[in-house]
N, C-alpha and C positions, 0 to 999 in steps of 0.2 A: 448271214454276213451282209451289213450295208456300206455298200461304198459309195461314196462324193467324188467323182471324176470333175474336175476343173482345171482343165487345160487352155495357157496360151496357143494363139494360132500357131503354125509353123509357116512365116510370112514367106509369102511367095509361092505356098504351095497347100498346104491344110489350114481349114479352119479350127476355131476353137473345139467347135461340136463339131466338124471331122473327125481331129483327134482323137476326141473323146469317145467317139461313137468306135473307133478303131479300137479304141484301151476296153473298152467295153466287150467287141466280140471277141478279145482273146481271154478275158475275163472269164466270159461265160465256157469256153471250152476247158477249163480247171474247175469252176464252179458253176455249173449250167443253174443252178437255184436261185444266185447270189442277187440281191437285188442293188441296183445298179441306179443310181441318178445321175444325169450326164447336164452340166451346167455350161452354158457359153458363156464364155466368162473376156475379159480386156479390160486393159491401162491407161484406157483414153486416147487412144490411136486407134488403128484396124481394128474393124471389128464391136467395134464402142456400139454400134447402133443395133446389129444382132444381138448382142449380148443384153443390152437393158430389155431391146423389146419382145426378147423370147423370154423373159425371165418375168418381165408384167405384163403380159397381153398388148403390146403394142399393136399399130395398125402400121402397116409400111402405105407410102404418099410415093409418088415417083413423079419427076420433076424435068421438065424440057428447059436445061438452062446453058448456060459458057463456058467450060475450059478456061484453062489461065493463061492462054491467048484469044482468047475472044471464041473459040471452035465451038459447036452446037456440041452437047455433052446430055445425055439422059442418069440424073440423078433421084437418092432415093434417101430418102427420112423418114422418122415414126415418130408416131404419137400414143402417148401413155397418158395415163390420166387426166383423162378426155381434152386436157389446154397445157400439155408439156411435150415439146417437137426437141427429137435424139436427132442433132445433125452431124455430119463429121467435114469438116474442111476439105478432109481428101478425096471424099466425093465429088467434087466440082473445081475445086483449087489443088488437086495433089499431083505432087512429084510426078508419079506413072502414070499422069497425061500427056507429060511434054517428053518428048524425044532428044535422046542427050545431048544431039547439035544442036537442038531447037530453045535448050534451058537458058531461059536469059533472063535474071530476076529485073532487071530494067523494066522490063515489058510484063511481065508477069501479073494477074492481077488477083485478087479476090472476090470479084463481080459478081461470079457466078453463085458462088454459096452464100452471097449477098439475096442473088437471087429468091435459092431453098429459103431462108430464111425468111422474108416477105411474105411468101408462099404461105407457111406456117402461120405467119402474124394473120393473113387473111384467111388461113380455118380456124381462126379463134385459141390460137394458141398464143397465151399470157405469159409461158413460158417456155424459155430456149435456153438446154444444153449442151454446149457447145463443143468438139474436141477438135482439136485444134493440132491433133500430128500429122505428118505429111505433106505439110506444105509446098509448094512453088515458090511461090512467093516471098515478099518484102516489099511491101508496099502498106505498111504500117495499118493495114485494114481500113483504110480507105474505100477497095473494091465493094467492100461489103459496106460500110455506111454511105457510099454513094447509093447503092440499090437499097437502103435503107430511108432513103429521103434526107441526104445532109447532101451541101452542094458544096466543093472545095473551087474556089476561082481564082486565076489568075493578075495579074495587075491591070489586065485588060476587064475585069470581070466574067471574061468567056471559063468554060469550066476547063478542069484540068485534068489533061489525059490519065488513064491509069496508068496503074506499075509505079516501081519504086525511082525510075529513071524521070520521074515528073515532079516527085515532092516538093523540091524546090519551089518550086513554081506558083505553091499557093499565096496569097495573099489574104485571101477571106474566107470567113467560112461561114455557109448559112444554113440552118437547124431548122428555118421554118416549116419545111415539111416532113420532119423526122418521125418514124412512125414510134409505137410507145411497145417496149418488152422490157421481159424480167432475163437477162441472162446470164448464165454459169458459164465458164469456162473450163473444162477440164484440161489438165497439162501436167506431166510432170516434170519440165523444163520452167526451172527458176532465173533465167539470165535476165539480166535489164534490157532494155531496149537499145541503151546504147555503150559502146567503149569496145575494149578487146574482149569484152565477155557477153558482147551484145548481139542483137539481131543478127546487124551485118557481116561483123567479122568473126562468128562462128558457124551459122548458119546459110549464108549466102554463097560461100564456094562450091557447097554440096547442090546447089540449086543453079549453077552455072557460071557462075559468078569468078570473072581472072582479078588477081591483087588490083588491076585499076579500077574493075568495076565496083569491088570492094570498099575504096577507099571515097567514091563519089558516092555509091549507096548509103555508107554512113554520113556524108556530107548532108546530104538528103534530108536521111531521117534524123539528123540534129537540127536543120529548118523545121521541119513535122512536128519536134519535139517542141521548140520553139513557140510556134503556134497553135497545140494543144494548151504552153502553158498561159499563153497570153486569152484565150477562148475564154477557157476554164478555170486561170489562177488555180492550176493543181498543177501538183510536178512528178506529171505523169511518169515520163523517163528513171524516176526513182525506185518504182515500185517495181517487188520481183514477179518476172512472169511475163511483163510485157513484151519481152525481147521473145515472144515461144510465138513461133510460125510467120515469121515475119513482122512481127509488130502487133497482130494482129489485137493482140491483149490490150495494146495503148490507148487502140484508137475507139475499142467498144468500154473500156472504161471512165475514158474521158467523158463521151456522150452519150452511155447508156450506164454509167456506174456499175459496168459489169464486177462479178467477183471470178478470183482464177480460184482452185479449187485442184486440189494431187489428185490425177487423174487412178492411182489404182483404185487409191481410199473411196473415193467416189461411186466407180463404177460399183466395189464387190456390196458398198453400203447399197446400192439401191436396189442391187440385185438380190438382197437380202439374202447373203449365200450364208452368213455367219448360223441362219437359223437351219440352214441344209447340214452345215458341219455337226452343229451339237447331236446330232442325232443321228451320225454317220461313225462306224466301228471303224474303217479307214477313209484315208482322203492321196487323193492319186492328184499332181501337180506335173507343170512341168513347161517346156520350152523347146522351141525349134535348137538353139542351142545357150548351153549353159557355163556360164565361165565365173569369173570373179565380178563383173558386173554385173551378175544377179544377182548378187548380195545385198548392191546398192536400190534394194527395193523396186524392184521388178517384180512383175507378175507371180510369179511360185512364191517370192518372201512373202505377197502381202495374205496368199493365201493360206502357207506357214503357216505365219504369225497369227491368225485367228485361230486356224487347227490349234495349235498351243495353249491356245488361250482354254482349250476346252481339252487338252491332252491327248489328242487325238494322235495317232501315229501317220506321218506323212511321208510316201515314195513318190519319188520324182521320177518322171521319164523325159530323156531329151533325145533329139537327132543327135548332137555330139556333145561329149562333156569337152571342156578346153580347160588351157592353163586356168588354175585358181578355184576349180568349180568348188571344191571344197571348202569354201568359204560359206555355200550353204550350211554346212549342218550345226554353224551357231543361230542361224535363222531358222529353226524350227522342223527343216527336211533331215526327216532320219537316214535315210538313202537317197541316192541319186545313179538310174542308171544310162550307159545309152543305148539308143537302137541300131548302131553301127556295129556290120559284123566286116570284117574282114575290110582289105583297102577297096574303097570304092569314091569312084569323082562324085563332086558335087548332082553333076546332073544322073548320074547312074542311084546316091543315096536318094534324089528325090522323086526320080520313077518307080524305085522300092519301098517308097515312104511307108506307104499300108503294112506292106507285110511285113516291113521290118519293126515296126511299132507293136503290132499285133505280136510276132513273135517274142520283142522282148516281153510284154504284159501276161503272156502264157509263162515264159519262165520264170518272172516276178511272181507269179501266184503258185506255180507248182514248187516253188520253194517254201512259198507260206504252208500250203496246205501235204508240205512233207513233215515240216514241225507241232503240225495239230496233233 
């Protein structure tokens, strides 16, 4: 028997190839023979950078850069074919930097992975893909084409501070030292960059942001928007995707014609997992938890929907199933089960993680291999 294990992480506490490697040893105590490939797999969030570069021989780069308040922060990217750097945002710009008094998208910047990024351009990498979950920020990616050699100035001509509580302030803007890449965007956040479906007033409260600061950050980023469109005569603000991680989308489109790109599609295409299913008798999926918004194309659908595509039979394992999970199995999952046994708190089910994983994967398979 061959199985494709490709499991989401369980955020906050397993990785993808944790998981897996767990689904794995309960596997083998039912089928000790069984052979077993264990994939790190992600959505273009957590995890994006493990996953592509175990899956092609990446080389991991590690990186003395900023936090999204300016704090010394050691980050880490990889490189795949020999001039393509796997960076993630939330390496240097993410959320679980800043401390929840401390969340102020005002001030928040994208500098740092401005930084990473650089870094890459100067080992010869031509190209940068980018993912873009977790952010801090709202600061329309600014932080990042400032450390990229674009200069945003004020009416004075002095430059203009970071974070999104500065936008305003631009008046010019100068390209001549911009360095030159090719970059993807991964995301699977479609919102524009601006309105009640934009940046600011969807994104921005989760990042610290009270209804006033809201209502000035979008002010903001409608000046930003403004003068992207008069720079570049494009209407940036238009385009879906910009509004994912703060802006960040707008502002590398603008001046590097970046393309955004559905972060599952992406990741499982490069990791070339589709060629591990064909040749796989089961495929094991699954998620920290599962409910009706896995349906809408989250990690287990996209990996589903390939199994399908080649008829493969696919069991899902979650930490909990919630209302709706059963909206998976028009998505291609023939079962779905959890790992929770009995009432247990969040932090008791996540000290158990292991063993309760492991044990439901022993009972998933001692029910297959009672109907052999």
């Amino acid at each position: 028997m061959k199985i494709l294990i490709a499991m989401d992480s369980f955020k906050g506490n397993l990785s993808s190839l944790d998981v897996a490697t767990v689904v794995a040893n309960g596997i083998y105590k039912v089928y000790p023979d069984a052979e077993i490939e264990k994939v790190a797999v992600a959505d273009g969030g957590e995890g994006t950078i493990d996953a592509i570069a175990s899956s092609r021989n990446g080389k991991y780069y590690y990186v003395d850069t900023f936090g999204p308040l300016g704090t010394p922060v050691a980050a880490k990217y990889a490189i795949i074919d020999r001039d393509t750097a796997i960076i993630e945002t939330a390496e240097a710009s993410g959320l679980h930097l800043v401390s929840k008094e401390d969340r102020n998208p005002l001030l928040t910047t994208t500098y740092g992975t401005g930084i990473i990024m650089r870094e890459a351009i100067h080992q010869g990498c031509r190209k940068i893909i980018l993912a873009v979950g977790g952010s801090a920020t709202n600061d329309g990616g600014t932080g990042i084409l400032k450390a990229l050699g674009i200069k945003f100035k004020d009416a004075f001509g002095k430059e203009v501070p970071n974070g999104g509580g500065y936008l305003n302030l631009i008046r010019s803007i100068d390209t001549s030292g911009k360095l030159t890449s090719d970059i993807t965007i991964i995301s699977d956040v479609t919102n524009k960059l601006l309105g009640e479906k934009g940046a600011s007033h969807v994104f921005s409260p989760q990042k610290g942001a009270n209804p006033e600061m809201v209502k000035l950050l979008e002010s903001n980023m409608e000046h930003y928007a403004q003068m992207l469109h008069n720079f570049t005569e494009k209407n940036i603000a238009d385009i879906p995707g910009t509004g994912a991680a703060g802006g960040i989308g707008a502002g590398l489109i603008a001046f590097f014609d970046a393309t955004i790109q559905k972060g599952i599609d992406f990741v499982l295409d490069i990791i070339r997992i589709e060629e591990k299913i064909k040749s796989a008798d089961i495929v094991i999926t699954g998620e920290g938890r599962m409910d009706r918004q896995t349906a809408y194309g989250k990690l287990p659908i996209g990996v589903s929907s390939l199994a399908k595509k080649h008829s493969k039979p696919v069991i899902a394992i979650a930490g909990f199933l919630d209302e709706g999970y059963e909206d998976v199995y028009e998505h291609g999952i023939d079962a779905a089960f959890s790992s929770m046994v009995g009432p247990l708190s969040l932090n008791e089910a996540i000290d158990k993680s292991r063993d309760l994983i492991e044990k439901a994967a022993i009972n998933i398979f001692r029910v297959i291999k009672a109907t052999e």
